[in-house]
N, C-alpha and C positions, 0 to 999 in steps of 0.2 A: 526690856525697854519699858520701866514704870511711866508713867504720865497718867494723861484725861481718860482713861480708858470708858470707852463708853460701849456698854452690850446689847444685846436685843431687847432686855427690857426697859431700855430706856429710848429718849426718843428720836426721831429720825433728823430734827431741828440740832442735836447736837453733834450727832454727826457730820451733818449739814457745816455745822460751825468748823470742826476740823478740815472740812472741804474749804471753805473759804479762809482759812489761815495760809493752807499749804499752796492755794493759787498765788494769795499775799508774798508768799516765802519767795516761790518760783519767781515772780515779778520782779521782787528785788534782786536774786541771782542773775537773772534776764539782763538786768540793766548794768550789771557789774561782767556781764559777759563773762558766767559761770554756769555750763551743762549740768544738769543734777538728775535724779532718779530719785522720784518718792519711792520711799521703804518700809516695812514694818507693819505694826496690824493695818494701817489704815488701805497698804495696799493690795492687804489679802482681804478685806472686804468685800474688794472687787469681784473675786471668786466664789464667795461661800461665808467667811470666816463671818461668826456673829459680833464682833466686836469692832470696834474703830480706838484711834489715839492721835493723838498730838502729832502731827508728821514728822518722819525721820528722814533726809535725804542722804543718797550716794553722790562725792564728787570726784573729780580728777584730787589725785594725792598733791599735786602742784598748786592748787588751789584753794587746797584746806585756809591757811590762814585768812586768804580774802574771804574764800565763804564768812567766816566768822565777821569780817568786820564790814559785810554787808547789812547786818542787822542791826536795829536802831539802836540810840545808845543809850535808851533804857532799858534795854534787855541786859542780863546779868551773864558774864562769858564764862564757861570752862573751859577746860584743854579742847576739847572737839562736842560740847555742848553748850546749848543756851536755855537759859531759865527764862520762861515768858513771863511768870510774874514774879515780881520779890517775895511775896508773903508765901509761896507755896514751892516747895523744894521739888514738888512731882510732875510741877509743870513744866517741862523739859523736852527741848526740841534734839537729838541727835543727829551729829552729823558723822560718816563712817570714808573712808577713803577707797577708792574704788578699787586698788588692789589687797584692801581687806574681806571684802565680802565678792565682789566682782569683776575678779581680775582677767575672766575671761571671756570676756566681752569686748568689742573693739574700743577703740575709745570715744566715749561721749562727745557728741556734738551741738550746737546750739540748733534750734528748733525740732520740727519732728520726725520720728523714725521715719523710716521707711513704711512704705504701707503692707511689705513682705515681713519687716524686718522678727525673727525669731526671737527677739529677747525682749523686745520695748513694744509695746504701743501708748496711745496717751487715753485721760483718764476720761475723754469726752468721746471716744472713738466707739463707731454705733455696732461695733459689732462686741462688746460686751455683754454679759450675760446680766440678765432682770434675776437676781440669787437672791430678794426675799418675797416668795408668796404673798400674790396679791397688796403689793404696798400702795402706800395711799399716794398719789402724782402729788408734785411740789416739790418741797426741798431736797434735795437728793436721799435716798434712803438705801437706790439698788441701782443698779444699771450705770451708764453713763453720765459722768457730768453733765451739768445743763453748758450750753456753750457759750452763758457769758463771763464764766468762771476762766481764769486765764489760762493755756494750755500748758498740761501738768503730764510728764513722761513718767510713767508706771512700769514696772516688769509685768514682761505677760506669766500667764500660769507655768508656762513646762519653767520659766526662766525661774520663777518661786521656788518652783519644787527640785530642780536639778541643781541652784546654789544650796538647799539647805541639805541634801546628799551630798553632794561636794565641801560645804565644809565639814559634815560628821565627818568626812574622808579627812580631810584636813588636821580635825582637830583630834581624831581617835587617839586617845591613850596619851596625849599631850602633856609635857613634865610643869609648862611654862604657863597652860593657862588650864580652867575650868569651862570655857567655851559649847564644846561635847552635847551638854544636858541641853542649853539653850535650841542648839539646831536638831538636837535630836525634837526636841518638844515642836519646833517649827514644822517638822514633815511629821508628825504626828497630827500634827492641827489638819495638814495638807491633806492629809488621808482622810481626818473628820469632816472638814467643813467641804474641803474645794474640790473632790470629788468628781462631782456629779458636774461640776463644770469645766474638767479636763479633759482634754483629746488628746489620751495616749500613745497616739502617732505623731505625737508634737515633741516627743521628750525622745531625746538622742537615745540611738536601741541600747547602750551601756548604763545610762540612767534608767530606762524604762526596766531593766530587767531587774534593778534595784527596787523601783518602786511597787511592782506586783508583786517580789517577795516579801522585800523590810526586813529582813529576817539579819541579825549581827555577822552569819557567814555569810551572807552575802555583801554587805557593805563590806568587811575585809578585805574579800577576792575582789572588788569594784576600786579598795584604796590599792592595792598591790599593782593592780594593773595601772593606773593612772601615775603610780612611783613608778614604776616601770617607763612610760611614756613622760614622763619629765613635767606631770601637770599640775603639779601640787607643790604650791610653795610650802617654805618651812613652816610649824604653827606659828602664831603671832604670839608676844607676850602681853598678859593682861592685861598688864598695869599702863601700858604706853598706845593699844589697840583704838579705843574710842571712849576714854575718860580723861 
């Protein structure tokens, strides 16, 4: 997912600015009576990851198209992307269909999760982890959104780390697309950054046993049984997924 990528050496103000795009984004959804799901680095920040981006959202697959034509019409449209400015080709919002990345999750509703709920909470919600030492208070850098920033539905951690297992499971050995590398790299991140802010009793015991090995025989034996149990859709083709 190329865009604004911004890392720990830079500063917390631009981060900050991705955070007030993607409340921006949500607002518009909101009012088009469109549930969505921030995704991608900016919502692995939440846990660890030293990076941020341009927000990417998850929607219902029935509302792809209006996603797209919630957005002003100076924005520049692809197939299931938007260019926030004309002069730069990297700046680029994705939008992903929720039975492409998230298919097994109930279906999305308007306002907020559940306060139990296992897969979402939102991005102001206080029980998030403070994941950069000692940052300077003010513009968001770690922790929760401030709450005048508009309420923005996140995946929680096990929900990060068990879609990006699930789709290695997905996409292993796939003829149709190259998919594979990207979610391999996504739970590799998972293991670097977000770690130390995961509660391994949160990720379902068939995930979890994935996650303490990593090891290729065990993701196999994890995709076999999951074919088995009928939970893996076919892989997606490249070229029609989310370009």
């Amino acid at each position: 997912m190329a865009g604004d990528v911004a890392t720990s050496s830079e500063t917390p103000r631009r981060l900050f600015g991705f955070a007030i795009t993607a409340a921006k984004i949500v607002s518009m959804f909101d009012d088009a009576q469109i549930p969505s799901v921030l995704w991608g680095p900016l919502a692995g920040h939440f846990y660890g990851a030293p990076y941020g981006d341009l927000p990417d959202f998850v929607v219902p697959d029935h509302l792809i198209q209006c996603t797209l034509g919630s957005f002003p019409r100076a924005f520049i449209y692809g197939n299931r992307h938007v260019h926030t400015r004309p002069d730069d080709i990297h700046a680029v919002i994705y939008l992903y269909t929720k039975s492409h990345l998230l298919w097994r999750l109930p279906d999305f509703e308007l306002g907020p999760p559940a306060a139990d709920d296992r897969y979402l909470t939102l991005a102001s919600d206080d029980r998030l982890p403070a994941t950069v030492p000692n940052a300077p208070r003010g513009p968001w850098p770690s922790g929760p959104w401030p709450y005048h920033l508009r309420p923005v539905k996140i995946p929680t951690a096990a929900c990060i780390i068990e879609t990006a297992i699930i789709l290695c499971c997905r996409d292993y050995n796939a003829d149709n697309n190259d998919y594979f590398d990207q979610w391999r790299g996504d739970l590799i991140d998972a293991v670097v950054y977000m770690r130390e802010n995961v509660n391994d009793e949160d990720l379902l015991p068939h995930f979890r046993a994935h996650w303490w090995d990593r090891s290729m025989k065990s993701l196999i034996e994890l995709r076999e049984k999951l074919l088995e149990r009928n939970e893996l859709p076919a892989p997606p083709d490249q070229e029609i997924s989310n370009t």
